[in-house]
TORKOL-4160 file (C-alpha; in steps of 0.2 Angstrom, whole numbers, padded with zeros to 4 digits, m for minus):
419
<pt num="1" X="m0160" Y="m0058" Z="m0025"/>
<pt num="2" X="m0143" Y="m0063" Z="m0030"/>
<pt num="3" X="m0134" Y="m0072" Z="m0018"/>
<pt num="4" X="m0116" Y="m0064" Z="m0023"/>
<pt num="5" X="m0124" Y="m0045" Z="m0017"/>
<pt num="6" X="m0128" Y="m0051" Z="m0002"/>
<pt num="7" X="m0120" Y="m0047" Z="0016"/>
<pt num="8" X="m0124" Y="m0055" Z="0030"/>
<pt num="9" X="m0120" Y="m0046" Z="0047"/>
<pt num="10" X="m0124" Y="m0051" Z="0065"/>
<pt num="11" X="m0143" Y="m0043" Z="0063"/>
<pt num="12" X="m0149" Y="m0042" Z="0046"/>
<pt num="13" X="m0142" Y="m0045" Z="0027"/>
<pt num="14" X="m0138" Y="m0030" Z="0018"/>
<pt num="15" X="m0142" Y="m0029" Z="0002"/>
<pt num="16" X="m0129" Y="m0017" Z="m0012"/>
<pt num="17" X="m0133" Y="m0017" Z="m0027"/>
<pt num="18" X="m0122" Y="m0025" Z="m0042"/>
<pt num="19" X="m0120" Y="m0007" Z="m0050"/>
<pt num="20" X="m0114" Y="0001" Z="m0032"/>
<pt num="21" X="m0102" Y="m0014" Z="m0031"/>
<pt num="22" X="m0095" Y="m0008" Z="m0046"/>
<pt num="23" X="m0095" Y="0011" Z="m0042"/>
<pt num="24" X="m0086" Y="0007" Z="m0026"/>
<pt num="25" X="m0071" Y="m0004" Z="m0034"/>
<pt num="26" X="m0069" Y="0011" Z="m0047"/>
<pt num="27" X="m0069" Y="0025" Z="m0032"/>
<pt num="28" X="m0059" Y="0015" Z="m0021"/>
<pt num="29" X="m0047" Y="0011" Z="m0036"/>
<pt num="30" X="m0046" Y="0030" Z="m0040"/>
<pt num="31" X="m0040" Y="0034" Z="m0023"/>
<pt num="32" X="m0028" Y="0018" Z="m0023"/>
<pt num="33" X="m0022" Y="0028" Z="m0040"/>
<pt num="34" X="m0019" Y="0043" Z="m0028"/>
<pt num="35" X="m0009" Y="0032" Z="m0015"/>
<pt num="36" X="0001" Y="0021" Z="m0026"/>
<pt num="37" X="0005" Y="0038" Z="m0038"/>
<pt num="38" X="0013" Y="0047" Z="m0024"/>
<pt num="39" X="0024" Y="0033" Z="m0018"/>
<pt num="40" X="0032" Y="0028" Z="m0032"/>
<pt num="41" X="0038" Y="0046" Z="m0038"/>
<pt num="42" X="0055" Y="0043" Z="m0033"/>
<pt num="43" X="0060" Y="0028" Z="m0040"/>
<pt num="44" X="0064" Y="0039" Z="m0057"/>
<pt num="45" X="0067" Y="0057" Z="m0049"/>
<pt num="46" X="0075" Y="0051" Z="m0038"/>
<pt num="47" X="0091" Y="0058" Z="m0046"/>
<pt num="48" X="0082" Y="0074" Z="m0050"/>
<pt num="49" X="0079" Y="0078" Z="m0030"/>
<pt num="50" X="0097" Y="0072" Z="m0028"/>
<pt num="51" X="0104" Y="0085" Z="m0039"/>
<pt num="52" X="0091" Y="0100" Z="m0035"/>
<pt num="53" X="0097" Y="0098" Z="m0016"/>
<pt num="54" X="0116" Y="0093" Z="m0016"/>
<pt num="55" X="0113" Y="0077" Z="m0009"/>
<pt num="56" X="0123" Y="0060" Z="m0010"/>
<pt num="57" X="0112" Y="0045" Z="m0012"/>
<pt num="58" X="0116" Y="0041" Z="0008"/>
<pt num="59" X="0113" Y="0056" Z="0015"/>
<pt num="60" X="0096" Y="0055" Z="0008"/>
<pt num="61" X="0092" Y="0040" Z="0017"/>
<pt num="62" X="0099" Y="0045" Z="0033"/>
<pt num="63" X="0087" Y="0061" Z="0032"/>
<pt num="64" X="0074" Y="0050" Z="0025"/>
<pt num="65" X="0073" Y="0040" Z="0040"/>
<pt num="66" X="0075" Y="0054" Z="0051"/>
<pt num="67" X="0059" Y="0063" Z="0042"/>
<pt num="68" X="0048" Y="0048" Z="0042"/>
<pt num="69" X="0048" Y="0045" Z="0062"/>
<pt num="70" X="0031" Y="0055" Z="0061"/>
<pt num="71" X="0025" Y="0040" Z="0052"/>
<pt num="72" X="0021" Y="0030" Z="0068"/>
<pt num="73" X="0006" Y="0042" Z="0071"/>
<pt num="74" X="m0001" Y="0031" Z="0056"/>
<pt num="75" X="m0015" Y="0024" Z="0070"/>
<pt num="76" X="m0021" Y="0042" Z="0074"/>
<pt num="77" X="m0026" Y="0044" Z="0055"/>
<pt num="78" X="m0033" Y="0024" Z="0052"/>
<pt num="79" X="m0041" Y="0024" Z="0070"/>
<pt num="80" X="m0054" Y="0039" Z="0062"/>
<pt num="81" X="m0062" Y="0024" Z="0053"/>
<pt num="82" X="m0069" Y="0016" Z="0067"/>
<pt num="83" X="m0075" Y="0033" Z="0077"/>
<pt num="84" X="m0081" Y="0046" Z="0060"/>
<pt num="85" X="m0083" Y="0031" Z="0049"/>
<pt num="86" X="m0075" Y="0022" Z="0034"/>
<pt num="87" X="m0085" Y="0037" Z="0023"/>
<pt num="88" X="m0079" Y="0054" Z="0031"/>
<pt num="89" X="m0062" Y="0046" Z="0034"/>
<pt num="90" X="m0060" Y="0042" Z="0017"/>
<pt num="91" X="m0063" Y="0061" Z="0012"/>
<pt num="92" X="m0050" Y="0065" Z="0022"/>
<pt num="93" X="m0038" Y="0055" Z="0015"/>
<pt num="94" X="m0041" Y="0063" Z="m0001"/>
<pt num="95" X="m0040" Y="0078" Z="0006"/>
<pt num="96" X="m0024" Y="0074" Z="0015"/>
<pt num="97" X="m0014" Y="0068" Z="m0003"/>
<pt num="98" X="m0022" Y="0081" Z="m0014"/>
<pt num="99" X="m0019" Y="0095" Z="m0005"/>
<pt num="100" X="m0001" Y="0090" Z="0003"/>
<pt num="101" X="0005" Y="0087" Z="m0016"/>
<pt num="102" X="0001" Y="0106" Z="m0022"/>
<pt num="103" X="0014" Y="0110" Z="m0005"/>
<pt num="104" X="0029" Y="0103" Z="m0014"/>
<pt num="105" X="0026" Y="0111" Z="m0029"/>
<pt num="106" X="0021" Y="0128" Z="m0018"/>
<pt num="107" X="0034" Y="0128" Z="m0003"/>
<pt num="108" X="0048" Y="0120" Z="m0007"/>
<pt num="109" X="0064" Y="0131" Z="m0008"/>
<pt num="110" X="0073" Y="0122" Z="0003"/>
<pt num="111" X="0080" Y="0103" Z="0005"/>
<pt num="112" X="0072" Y="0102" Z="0023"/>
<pt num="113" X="0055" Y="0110" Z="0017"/>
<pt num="114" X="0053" Y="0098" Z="0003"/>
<pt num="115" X="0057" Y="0083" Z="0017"/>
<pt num="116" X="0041" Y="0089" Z="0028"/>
<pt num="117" X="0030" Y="0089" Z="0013"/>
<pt num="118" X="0038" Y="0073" Z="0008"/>
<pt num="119" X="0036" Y="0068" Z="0025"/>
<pt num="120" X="0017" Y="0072" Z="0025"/>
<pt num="121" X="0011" Y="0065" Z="0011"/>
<pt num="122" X="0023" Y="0047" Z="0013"/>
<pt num="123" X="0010" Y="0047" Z="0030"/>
<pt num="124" X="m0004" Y="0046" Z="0019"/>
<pt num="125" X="0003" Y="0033" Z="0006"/>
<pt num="126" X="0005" Y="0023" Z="0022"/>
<pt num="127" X="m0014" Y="0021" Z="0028"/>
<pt num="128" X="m0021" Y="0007" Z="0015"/>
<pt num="129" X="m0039" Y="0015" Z="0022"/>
<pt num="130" X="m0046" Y="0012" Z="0004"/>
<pt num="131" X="m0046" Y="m0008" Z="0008"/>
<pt num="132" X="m0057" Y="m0006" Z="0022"/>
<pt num="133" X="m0075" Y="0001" Z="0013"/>
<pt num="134" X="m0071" Y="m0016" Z="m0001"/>
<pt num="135" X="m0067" Y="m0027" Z="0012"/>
<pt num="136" X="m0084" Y="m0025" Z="0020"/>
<pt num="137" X="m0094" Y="m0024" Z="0005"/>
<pt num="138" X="m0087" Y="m0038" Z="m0004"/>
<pt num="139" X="m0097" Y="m0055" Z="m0006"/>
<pt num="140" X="m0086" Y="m0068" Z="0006"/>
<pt num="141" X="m0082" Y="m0079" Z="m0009"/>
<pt num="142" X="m0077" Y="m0063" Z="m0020"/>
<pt num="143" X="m0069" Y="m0053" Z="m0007"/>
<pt num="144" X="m0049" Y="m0055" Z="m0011"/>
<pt num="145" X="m0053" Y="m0055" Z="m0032"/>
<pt num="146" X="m0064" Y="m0037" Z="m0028"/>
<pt num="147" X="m0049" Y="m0030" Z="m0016"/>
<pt num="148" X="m0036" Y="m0035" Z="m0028"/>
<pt num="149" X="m0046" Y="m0026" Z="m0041"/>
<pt num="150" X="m0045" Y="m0012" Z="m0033"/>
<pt num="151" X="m0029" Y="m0011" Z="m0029"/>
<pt num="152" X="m0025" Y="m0017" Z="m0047"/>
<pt num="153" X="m0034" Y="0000" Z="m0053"/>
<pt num="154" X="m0021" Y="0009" Z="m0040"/>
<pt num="155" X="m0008" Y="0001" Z="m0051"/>
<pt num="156" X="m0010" Y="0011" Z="m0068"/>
<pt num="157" X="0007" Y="0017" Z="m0073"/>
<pt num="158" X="0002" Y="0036" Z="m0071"/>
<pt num="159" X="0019" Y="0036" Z="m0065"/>
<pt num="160" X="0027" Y="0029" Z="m0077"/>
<pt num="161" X="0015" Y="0041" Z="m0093"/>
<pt num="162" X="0017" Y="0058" Z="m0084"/>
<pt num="163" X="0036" Y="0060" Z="m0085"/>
<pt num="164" X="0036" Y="0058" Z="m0105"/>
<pt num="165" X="0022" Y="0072" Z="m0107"/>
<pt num="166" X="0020" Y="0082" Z="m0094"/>
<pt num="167" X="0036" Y="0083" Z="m0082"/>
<pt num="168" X="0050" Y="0089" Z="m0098"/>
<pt num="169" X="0039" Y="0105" Z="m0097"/>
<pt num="170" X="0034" Y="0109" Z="m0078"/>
<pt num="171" X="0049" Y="0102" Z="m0069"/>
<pt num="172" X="0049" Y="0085" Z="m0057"/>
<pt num="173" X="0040" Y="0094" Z="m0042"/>
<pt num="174" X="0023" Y="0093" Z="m0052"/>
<pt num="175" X="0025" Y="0074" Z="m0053"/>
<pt num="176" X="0016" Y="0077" Z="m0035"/>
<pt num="177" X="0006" Y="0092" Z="m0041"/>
<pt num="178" X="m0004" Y="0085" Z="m0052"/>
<pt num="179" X="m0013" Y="0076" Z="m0040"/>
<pt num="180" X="m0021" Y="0091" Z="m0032"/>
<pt num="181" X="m0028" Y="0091" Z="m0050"/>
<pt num="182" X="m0033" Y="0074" Z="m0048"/>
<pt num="183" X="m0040" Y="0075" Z="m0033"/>
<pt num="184" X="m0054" Y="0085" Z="m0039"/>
<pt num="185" X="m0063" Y="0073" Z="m0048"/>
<pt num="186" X="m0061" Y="0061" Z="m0034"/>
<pt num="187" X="m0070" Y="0071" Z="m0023"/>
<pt num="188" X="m0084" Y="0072" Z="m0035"/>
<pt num="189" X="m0087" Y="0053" Z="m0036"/>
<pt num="190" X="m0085" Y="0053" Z="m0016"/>
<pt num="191" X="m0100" Y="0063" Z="m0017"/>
<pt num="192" X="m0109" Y="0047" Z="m0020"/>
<pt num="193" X="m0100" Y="0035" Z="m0009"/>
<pt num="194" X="m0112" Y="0026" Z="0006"/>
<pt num="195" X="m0107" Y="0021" Z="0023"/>
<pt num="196" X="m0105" Y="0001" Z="0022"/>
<pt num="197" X="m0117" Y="m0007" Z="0030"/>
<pt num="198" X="m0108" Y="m0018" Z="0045"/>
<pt num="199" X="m0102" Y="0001" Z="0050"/>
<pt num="200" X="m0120" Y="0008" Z="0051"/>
<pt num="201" X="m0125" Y="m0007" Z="0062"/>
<pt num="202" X="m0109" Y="m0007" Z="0074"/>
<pt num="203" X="m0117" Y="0011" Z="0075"/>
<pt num="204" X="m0133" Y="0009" Z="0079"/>
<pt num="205" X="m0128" Y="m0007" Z="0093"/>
<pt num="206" X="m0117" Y="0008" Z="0102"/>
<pt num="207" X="m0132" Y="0020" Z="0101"/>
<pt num="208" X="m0141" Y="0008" Z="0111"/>
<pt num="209" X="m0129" Y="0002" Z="0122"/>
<pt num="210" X="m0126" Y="m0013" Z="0116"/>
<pt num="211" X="m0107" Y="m0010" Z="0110"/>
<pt num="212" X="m0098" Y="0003" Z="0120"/>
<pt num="213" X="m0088" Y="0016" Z="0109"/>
<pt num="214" X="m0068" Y="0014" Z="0110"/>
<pt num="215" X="m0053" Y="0029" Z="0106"/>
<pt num="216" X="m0042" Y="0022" Z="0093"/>
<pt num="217" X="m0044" Y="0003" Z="0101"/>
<pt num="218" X="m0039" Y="0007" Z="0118"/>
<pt num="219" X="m0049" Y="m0005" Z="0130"/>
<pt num="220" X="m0058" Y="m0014" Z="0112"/>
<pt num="221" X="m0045" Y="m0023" Z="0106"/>
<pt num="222" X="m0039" Y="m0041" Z="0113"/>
<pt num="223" X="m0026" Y="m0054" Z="0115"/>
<pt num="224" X="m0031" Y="m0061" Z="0097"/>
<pt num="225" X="m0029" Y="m0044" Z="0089"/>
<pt num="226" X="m0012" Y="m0040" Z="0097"/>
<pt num="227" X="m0008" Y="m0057" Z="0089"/>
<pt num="228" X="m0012" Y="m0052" Z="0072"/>
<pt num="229" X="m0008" Y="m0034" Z="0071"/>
<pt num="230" X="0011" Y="m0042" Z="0077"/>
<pt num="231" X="0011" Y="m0055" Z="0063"/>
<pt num="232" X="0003" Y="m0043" Z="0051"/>
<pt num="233" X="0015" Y="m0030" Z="0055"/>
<pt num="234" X="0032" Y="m0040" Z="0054"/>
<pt num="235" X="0025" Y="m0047" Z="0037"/>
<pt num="236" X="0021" Y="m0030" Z="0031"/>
<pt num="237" X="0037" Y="m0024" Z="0036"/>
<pt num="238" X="0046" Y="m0037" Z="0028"/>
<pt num="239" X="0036" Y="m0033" Z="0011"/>
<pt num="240" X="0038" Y="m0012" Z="0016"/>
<pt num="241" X="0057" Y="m0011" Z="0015"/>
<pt num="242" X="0058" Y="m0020" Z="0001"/>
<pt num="243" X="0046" Y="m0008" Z="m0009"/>
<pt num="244" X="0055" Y="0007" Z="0000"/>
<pt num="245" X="0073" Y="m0001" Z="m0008"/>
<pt num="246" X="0062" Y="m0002" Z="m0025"/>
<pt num="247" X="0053" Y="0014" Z="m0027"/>
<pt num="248" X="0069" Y="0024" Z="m0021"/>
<pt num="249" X="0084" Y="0016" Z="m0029"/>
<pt num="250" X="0078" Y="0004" Z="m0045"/>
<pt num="251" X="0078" Y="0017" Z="m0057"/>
<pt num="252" X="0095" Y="0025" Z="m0051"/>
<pt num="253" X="0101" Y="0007" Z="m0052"/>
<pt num="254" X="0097" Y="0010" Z="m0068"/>
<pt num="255" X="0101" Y="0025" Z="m0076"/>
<pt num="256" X="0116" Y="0031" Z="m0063"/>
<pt num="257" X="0122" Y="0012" Z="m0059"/>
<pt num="258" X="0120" Y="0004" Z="m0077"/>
<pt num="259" X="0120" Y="0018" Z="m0088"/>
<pt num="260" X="0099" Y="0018" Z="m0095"/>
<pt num="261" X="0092" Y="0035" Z="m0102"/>
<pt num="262" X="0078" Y="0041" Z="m0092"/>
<pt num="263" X="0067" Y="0036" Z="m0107"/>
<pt num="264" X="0074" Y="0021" Z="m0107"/>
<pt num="265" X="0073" Y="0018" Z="m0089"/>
<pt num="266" X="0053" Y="0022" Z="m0091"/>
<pt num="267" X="0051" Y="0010" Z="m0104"/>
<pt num="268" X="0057" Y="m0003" Z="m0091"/>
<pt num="269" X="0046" Y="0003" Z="m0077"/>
<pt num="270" X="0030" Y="0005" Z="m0089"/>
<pt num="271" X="0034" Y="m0013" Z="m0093"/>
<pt num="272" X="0034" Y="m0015" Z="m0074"/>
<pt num="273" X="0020" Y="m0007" Z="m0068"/>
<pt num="274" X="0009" Y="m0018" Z="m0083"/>
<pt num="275" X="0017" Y="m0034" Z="m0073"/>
<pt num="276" X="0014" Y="m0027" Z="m0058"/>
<pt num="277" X="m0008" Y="m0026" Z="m0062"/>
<pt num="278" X="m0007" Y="m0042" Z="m0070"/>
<pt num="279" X="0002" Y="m0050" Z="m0054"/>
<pt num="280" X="m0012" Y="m0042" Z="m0043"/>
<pt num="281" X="m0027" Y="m0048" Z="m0052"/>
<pt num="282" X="m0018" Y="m0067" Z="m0053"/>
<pt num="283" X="m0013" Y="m0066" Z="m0033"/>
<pt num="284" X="m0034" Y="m0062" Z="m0031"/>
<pt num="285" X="m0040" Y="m0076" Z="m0039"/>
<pt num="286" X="m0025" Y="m0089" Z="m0032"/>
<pt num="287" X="m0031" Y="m0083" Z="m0016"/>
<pt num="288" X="m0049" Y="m0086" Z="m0018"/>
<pt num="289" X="m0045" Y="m0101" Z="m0025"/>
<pt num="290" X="m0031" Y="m0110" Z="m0015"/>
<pt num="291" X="m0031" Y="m0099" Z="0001"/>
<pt num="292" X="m0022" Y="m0083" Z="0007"/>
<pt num="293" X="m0010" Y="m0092" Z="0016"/>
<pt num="294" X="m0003" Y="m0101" Z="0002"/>
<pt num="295" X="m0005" Y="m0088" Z="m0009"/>
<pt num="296" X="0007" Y="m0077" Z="0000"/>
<pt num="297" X="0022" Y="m0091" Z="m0001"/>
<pt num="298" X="0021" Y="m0090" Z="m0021"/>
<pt num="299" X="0021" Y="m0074" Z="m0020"/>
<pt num="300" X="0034" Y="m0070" Z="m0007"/>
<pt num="301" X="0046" Y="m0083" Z="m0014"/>
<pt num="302" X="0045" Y="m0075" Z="m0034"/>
<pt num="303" X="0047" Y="m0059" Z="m0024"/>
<pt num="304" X="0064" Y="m0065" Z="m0017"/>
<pt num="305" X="0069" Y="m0072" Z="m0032"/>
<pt num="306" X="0067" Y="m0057" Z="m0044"/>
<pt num="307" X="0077" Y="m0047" Z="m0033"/>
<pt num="308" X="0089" Y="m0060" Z="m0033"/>
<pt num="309" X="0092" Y="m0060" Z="m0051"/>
<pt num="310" X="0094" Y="m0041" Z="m0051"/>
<pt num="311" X="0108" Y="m0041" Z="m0041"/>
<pt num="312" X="0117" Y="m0054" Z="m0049"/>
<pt num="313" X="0108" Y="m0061" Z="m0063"/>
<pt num="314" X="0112" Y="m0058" Z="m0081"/>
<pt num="315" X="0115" Y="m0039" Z="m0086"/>
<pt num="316" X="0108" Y="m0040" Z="m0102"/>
<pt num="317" X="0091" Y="m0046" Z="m0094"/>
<pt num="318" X="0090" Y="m0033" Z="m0080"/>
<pt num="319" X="0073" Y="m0026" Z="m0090"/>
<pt num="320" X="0066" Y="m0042" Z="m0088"/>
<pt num="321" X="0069" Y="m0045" Z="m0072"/>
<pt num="322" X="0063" Y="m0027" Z="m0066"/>
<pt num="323" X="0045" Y="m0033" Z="m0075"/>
<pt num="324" X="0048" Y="m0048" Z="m0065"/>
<pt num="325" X="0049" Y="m0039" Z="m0049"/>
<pt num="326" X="0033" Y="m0029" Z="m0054"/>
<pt num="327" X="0024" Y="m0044" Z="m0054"/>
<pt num="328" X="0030" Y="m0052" Z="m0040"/>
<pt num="329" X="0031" Y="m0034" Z="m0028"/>
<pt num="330" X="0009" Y="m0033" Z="m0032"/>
<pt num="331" X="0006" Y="m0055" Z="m0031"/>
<pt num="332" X="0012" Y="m0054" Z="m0013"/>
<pt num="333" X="0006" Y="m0038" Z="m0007"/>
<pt num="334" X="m0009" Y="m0040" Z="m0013"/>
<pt num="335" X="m0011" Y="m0055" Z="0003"/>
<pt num="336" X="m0010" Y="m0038" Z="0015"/>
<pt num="337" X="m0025" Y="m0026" Z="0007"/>
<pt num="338" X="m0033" Y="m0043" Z="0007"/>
<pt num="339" X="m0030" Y="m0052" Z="0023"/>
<pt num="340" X="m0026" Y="m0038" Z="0035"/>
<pt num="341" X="m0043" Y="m0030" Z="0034"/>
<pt num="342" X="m0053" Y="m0046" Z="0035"/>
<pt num="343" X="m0043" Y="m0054" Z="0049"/>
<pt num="344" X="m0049" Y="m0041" Z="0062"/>
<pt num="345" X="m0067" Y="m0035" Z="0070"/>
<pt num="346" X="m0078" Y="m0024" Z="0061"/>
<pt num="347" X="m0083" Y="m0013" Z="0078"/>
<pt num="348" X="m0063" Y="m0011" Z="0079"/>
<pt num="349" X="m0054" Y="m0013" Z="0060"/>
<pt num="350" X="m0050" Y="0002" Z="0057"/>
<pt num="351" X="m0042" Y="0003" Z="0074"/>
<pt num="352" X="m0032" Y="m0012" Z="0071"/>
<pt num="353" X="m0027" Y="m0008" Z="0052"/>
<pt num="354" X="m0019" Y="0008" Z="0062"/>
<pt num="355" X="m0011" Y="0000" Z="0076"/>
<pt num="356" X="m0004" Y="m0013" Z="0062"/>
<pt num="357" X="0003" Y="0000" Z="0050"/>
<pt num="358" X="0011" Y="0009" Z="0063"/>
<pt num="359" X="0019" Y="m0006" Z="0069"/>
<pt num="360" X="0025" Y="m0008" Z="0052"/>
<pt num="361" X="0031" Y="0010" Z="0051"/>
<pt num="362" X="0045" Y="0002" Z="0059"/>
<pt num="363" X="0050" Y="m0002" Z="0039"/>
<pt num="364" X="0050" Y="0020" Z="0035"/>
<pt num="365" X="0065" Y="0019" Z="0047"/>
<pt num="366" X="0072" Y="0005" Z="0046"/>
<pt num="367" X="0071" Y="0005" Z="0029"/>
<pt num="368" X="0083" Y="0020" Z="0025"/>
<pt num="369" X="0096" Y="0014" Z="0037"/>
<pt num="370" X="0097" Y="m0001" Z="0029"/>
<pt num="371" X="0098" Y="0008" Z="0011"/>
<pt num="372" X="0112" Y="0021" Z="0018"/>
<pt num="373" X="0121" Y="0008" Z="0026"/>
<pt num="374" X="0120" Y="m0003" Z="0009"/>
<pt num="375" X="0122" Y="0012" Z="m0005"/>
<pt num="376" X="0140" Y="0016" Z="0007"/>
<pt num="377" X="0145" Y="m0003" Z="0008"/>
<pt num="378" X="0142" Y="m0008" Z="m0010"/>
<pt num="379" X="0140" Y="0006" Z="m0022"/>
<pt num="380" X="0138" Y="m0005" Z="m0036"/>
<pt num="381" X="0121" Y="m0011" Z="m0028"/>
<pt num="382" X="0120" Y="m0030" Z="m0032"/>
<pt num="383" X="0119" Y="m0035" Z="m0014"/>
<pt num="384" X="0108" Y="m0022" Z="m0010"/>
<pt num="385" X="0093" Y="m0031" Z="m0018"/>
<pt num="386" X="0101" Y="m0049" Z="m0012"/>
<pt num="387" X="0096" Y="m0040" Z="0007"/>
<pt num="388" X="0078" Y="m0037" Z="0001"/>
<pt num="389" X="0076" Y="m0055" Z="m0005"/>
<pt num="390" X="0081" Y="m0063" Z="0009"/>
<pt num="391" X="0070" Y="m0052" Z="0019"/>
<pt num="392" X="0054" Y="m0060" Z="0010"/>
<pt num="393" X="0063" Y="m0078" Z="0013"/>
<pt num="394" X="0060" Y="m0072" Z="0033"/>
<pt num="395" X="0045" Y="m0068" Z="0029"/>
<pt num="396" X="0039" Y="m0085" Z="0023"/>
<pt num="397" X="0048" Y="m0095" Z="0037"/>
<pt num="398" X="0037" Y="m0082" Z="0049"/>
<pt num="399" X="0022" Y="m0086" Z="0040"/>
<pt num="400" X="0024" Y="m0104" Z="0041"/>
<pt num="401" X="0027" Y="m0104" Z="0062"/>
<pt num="402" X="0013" Y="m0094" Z="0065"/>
<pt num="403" X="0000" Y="m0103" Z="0055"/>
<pt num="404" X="m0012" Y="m0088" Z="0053"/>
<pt num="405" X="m0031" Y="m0093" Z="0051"/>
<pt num="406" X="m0036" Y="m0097" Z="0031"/>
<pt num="407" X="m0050" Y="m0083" Z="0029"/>
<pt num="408" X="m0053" Y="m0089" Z="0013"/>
<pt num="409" X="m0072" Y="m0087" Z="0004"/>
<pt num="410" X="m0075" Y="m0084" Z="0024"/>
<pt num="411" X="m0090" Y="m0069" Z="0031"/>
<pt num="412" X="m0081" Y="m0059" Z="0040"/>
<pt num="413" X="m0092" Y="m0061" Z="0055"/>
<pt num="414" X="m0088" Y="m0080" Z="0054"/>
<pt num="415" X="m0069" Y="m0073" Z="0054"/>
<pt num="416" X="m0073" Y="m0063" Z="0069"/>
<pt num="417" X="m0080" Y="m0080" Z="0077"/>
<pt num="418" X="m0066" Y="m0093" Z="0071"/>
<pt num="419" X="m0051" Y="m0086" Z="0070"/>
C-alpha cells in the first residue's frame, strides 16, 4: 500500500487509488475552469457591457454593488456540503454556472435583466465548493501542491482564447454562453465522482447517534471556528477587492485609459493568465515546503507590489507588470483554497467555508463602492491600484497578529485536534 494514498480518519484509513486521485484533480479542475471562466469575463468586455447598456464606468459599480447583496446567501449554497454531501452539491454547482450562463445570452434585453443574471452566476463563482472534495482526499504531506493543482487547471486562459475565435462572430454575451456547452462534459465525468471518504464516515457516526446532524452550522460550530472564519474572511476579503478592481477595470485601464487594441490588450492578459498557473503551482509547493503562513507573506507582499508599479511604474512596462500581477494574484490566493478548507472540522467544513465566504461577501459590496468612488476621484486610475496594494499590505500585518495555526504536511484530524 502506498503510504501517499493513504487517509487516515478518526475510525479507519481509507484507501483511493493513485488513478482516482488523478481523476478527481482533472474533474475538480474542470469545474475550477467553470468558476474561474465566468469571473474573469469582464475584465476585457467590460467596455462592451458598458456601451451595450449606456453606462458610465461608475454607475456600473454603484449597480454592481447594489446587485451583488444576494451574495451574502453564499452560506445557504456551501452549507449543502455538509447536509447532501461534497458529491450532490458539486452537481449543483455545475448546474448552477452552466445553466445561469445560457440566461444572459437568452434573457437579457435589458441593463437590469443582464444584472440578475450577472448577479446569479457572480453567486456561484463565489462558493470555492471544488476545494473541499481535494482537500479531503489529498495525502496530508501533498495536500496544498494537489489543491493548487487544481486550482492551477481552473487557471487555463479560456478567457483570454475565446474572444480571438469565437466572440468577433457571436457577440460578447456568449463569452458566458459557452459554458452551458461546457458544462455538458462536466456532468459526464461527474458521473464518476465518489463521496470522499471522511464524509461517509461523519455519516454513518450521525446514523448512529454518535454525531448529531446540524442546519448550515447552527449549534455545530464553536468559539475556534468563529475565530477562523473572521480571520479567514477579512484575509479573503482583503485578497477579493483586489481581484474585483482587477477582473473589472485592468483591461479598460488598458485599452480606454492607455490606448491598447483589444487584441493587444489579450495578448497581455494571455501573458497574464500563463503567470498566473505558474504562480499557483510555485505557491503549492512553497507552502508544502516552508508553511502556509509564510507563504501567504511572499505572496501578499509581490501582490502589493505589482499593483504598485501599475499605477505608477514605468508606462512602457505596464505588460510586464500586468503578467506580474498574474502571478502574484494566484501565489497568494492559492493560501485560501488551501488553508481555509483544511483549517476547519470535517463533520462541519462545508458549513464554515459558507459562513466564511459570506463574511467575505462583504468585498462584492464593498468592492464596487470603492471602485466608484476611485474611477469618479481619479479617472486616470493610478491610485486606484495604489488602494488595492495597500489593502494586501493590511492583509500581512493581520496575518502576523493573529498568528493562525501552521497546517503544514498536517492530517486534517490532527488539525481538527491542535489547532
Amino acid at each position: 500500500m502506498n503510504p501517499p494514498e493513504q487517509q487516515k480518519t478518526s475510525g479507519f484509513i481509507k484507501v483511493r487509488s493513485k488513478q482516482y486521485i488523478i481523476y478527481l484533480v482533472l474533474f475538480m479542475g474542470l469545474v475550477a475552469i467553470m468558476d474561474q471562466y465566468l469571473s474573469m469575463i469582464p475584465i476585457t468586455y467590460m467596455d462592451s457591457i458598458l456601451n451595450e447598456y449606456g453606462l458610465t464606468a461608475s454607475q456600473f459599480e454603484w449597480w454592481e454593488a447594489l446587485y451583488l447583496i444576494p451574495t451574502f446567501f453564499i452560506f445557504a449554497l456551501n452549507g449543502l456540503v455538509d447536509i447532501i454531501g461534497r458529491k450532490f452539491s458539486i452537481l449543483l454547482l455545475i448546474l448552477i454556472m452552466g445553466f445561469s450562463s445560457l440566461t444572459i445570452v437568452l434573457f437579457t434585453p435589458t441593463f437590469h435583466l443582464f444584472m440578475i443574471f450577472y448577479a446569479v452566476v457572480t453567486f456561484t463563482t463565489v462558493s470555492n465548493m471544488w476545494t473541499i472534495p481535494i482537500s479531503e482526499e489529498s495525502p496530508a504531506q501533498k495536500r496544498a501542491k494537489l489543491t493548487s493543482l487544481v486550482y492551477v487547471i481552473g487557471l487555463f486562459p479560456l478567457s483570454a482564447i475565446i474572444p480571438l475565435y469565437v466572440i468577433p462572430t457571436l457577440g460578447w454575451k456568449w463569452m458566458y454562453g459557452i459554458m452551458f456547452f461546457f458544462m455538458i462534459p462536466v456532468l459526464v465525468l461527474w458521473i464518476f465522482m465518489k463521496e470522499t471518504g471522511r464524509y461517509e464516515e461523519i455519516k454513518e457516526e450521525r446514523k448512529s447517534g454518535k454525531m448529531k446532524r446540524h442546519f448550515f452550522g447552527l449549534g455545530s460550530i464553536n468559539r475556534c471556528d468563529v475565530r477562523y472564519i473572521i480571520f479567514s474572511a477579512v484575509i479573503w476579503m482583503c485578497w477579493l477587492i483586489n481581484s474585483l478592481l482587477i477582473i473589472r477595470w485592468m483591461g479598460y485601464y488598458f485599452m480606454v485609459i492607455h490606448g491598447y487594441a483589444r487584441t493587444e490588450w489579450l495578448m497581455v492578459f494571455l501573458a497574464s493568465g500563463i503567470m498566473m498557473i505558474i504562480g499557483g503551482l510555485v505557491s503549492g509547493y512553497v507552502m508544502d515546503r516552508i508553511g502556509r503562513k509564510k507563504g501567504f507573506i511572499i505572496g501578499a507582499a509581490g501582490f502589493a507590489l505589482s499593483l504598485f508599479l501599475l499605477g505608477f511604474g514605468p508606462v512602457a512596462f505596464l505588460p510586464i507588470f500586468g503578467a506580474l500581477t498574474g502571478f502574484f494574484i494566484a501565489f497568494s490566493y492559492a493560501w485560501v483554497i488551501v488553508f481555509i478548507p483544511e483549517i476547519f472540522p470535517t463533520e462541519r467544513r462545508g458549513a464554515c467555508l459558507g459562513w466564511t465566504t459570506t463574511v467575505a461577501r462583504i468585498s462584492y459590496v464593498v468592492g464596487p463602492v470603492i471602485a466608484a468612488l476611485m474611477l469618479e476621484a481619479d479617472p486616470t486610475m493610478e491610485w486606484f491600484w495604489v488602494v488595492g496594494g495597500l489593502l494586501m499590505i493590511l492583509a500581512i500585518i493581520i496575518v502576523l497578529l493573529f498568528h493562525p495555526y501552521e497546517t503544514k504536511t498536517k492530517e486534517l484530524e490532527v488539525i481538527e485536534a491542535q489547532r
